[in-house]
N, C-alpha and C positions, 0 to 999 in steps of 0.2 A: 345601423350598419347599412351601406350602400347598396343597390342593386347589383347583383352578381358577383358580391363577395358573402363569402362564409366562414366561421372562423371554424379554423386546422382543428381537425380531431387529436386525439392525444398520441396517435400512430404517427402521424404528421408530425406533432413538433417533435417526435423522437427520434425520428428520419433524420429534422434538419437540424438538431442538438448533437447527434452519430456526426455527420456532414462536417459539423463543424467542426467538431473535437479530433476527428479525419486531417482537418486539414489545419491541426495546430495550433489553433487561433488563439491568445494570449486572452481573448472573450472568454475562454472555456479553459484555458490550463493556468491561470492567476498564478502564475509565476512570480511578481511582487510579493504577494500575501505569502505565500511557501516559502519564499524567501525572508519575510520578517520571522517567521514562526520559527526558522533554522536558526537568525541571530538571538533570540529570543533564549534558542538551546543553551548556549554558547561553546563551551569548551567541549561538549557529547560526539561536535558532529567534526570529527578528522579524521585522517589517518587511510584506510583501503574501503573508495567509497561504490558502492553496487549501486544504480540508478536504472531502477526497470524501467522499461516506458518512457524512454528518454523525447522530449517532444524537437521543440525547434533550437535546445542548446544553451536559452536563457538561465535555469538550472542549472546547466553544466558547468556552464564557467565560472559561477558563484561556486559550487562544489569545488571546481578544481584548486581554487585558492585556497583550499581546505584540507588540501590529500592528492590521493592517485583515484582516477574517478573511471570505471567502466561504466560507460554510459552505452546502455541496451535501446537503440532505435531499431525500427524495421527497416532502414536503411544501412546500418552499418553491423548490424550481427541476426536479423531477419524474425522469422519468429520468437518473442521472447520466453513462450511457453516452453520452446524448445532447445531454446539455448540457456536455459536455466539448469538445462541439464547438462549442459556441458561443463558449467564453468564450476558444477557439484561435480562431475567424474574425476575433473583437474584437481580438486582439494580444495580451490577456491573458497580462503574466509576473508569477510569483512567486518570491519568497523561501525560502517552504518550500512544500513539497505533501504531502499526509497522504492515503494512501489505506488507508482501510479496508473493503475491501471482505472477501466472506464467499469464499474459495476461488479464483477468479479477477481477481488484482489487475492483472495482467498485459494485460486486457484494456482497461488502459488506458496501456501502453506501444507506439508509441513514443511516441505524441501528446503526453504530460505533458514530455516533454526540449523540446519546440519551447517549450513554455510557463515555463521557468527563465530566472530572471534570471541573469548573468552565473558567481555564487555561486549553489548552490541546498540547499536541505537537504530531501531528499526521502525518505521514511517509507513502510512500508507494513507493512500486516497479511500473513502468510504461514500456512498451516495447517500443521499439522507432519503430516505424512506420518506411519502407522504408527500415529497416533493419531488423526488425522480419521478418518469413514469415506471411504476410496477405492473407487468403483467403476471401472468401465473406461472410464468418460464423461470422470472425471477421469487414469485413467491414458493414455489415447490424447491430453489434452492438454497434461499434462503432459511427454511425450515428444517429442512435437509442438513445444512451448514453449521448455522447460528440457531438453531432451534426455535425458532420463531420468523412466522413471516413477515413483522414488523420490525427487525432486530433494533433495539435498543443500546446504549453505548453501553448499560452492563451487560448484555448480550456479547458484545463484539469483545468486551475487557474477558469476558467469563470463554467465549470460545478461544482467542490467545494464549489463555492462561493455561486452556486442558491440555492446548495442540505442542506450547511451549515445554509442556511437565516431560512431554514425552523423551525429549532432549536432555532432560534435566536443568532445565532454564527456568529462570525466574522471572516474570515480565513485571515493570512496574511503568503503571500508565503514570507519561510526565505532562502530556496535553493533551487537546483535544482545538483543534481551530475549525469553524463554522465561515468557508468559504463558498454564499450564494449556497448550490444547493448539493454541496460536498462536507464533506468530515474528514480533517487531516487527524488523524491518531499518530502519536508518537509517543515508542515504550524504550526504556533502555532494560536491556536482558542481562541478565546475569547468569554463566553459566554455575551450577553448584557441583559437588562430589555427590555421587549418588551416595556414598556411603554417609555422608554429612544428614543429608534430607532423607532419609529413612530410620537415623540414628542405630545402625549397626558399622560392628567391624567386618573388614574382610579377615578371613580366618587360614 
C-alpha cells in the first residue's frame, strides 16, 4: 500500500455503499438480475403491482408490461414508510408487492399481508449477513425480528411464515436469488378460511 493511503474502515465503505444506493446506481440495485428472476416467475407476477422503493424506473417499466404498477419513489409519493399507510387506509390490494428496501424490509411487515389480494406474490430485498456490514444497531434488530442475529434463510422463511398466519395466509417460498451481497426472496401467499385452517365450523 502506497504512502498516505489506508484502506477504508468498514464505517467508510458503508458510508459509500448508503452513497451509492442513495443515488440509484444500477452498481447497487441490479435491475437485470431482479429482472431475470421475475421472468423466471412467469405467469405469478401480474395484475395490481405495489413496487416499494421504486429506484431509477428500470423495474418499473418491466413491471408495467405486466399490470397497473404503483411505483413508491421518494420522489413521487415521498416517504414510503408512510405512505404504506395510505395506500392500507384506501383498501389498497395487490397482486404482487416488491419491496426493496436497503437492510430493513421487515419494517414493512405485517402491514403488506393486509394489502394482498387473495393470491399474492410477494418479493423482497434481504442483505446477506456476513457480507453486509452489521453493527449492533442491526444485530439487536435483527434478533428482535428474525430471532437471530445471523438470520439465516430458515429464519427469514420461519419469521414470514408466523407474521403471515396472522392474516390467515399461507406463504410458500418459490426462490431465493444471491445478487452480490443481497437475497431476493420471493413467496406466493395464499390467503385460507380461518375456519378451513383451524378445522372448525362457524356455529
Amino acid at each position: 500500500m502506497g504512502a498516505g493511503k489506508s484502506a477504508m474502515t468498514s464505517s467508510e465503505k458503508h458510508k459509500k455503499l448508503r452513497k451509492s444506493q442513495a443515488e440509484n446506481t444500477d452498481q447497487h440495485h441490479h435491475p437485470e438480475e431482479k429482472i431475470k428472476q421475475l421472468e423466471s416467475l412467469g405467469e405469478a407476477v401480474h395484475g395490481d403491482i405495489l413496487e416499494v422503493f421504486a429506484g431509477k424506473g428500470n423495474l418499473t417499466k418491466w413491471y408495467s408490461t405486466k399490470g397497473n404498477v404503483t411505483a413508491m419513489s421518494k420522489e413521487s409519493t415521498g416517504n414510503s414508510f408512510d405512505y404504506i399507510y395510505k395506500l392500507r387506509a384506501e383498501k389498497r390490494k395487490f397482486d404482487v408487492i416488491d419491496i426493496d428496501g436497503y437492510g430493513y424490509p421487515d419494517k414493512f411487515f405485517p402491514v403488506v399481508f393486509e394489502m394482498m389480494k387473495p393470491k399474492c406474490l410477494l418479493i423482497f430485498t434481504f442483505p446477506m449477513v456476513g457480507v453486509q456490514c452489521v453493527n449492533g444497531i442491526y444485530e439487536m434488530h435483527y434478533a428482535v425480528f428474525w430471532k437471530s442475529t445471523r438470520p439465516s434463510i430458515g429464519d427469514v422463511v420461519g419469521g414470514i411464515t408466523d407474521l403471515s398466519l396472522r392474516e390467515w395466509i399461507v406463504p410458500s417460498l418459490v426462490d431465493v436469488m444471491k445478487i452480490k451481497p443481497i437475497l431476493r426472496f420471493a413467496f406466493m401467499c395464499e390467503r385460507k378460511k380461518a375456519t378451513e385452517m383451524c378445522n372448525v365450523r362457524n356455529r
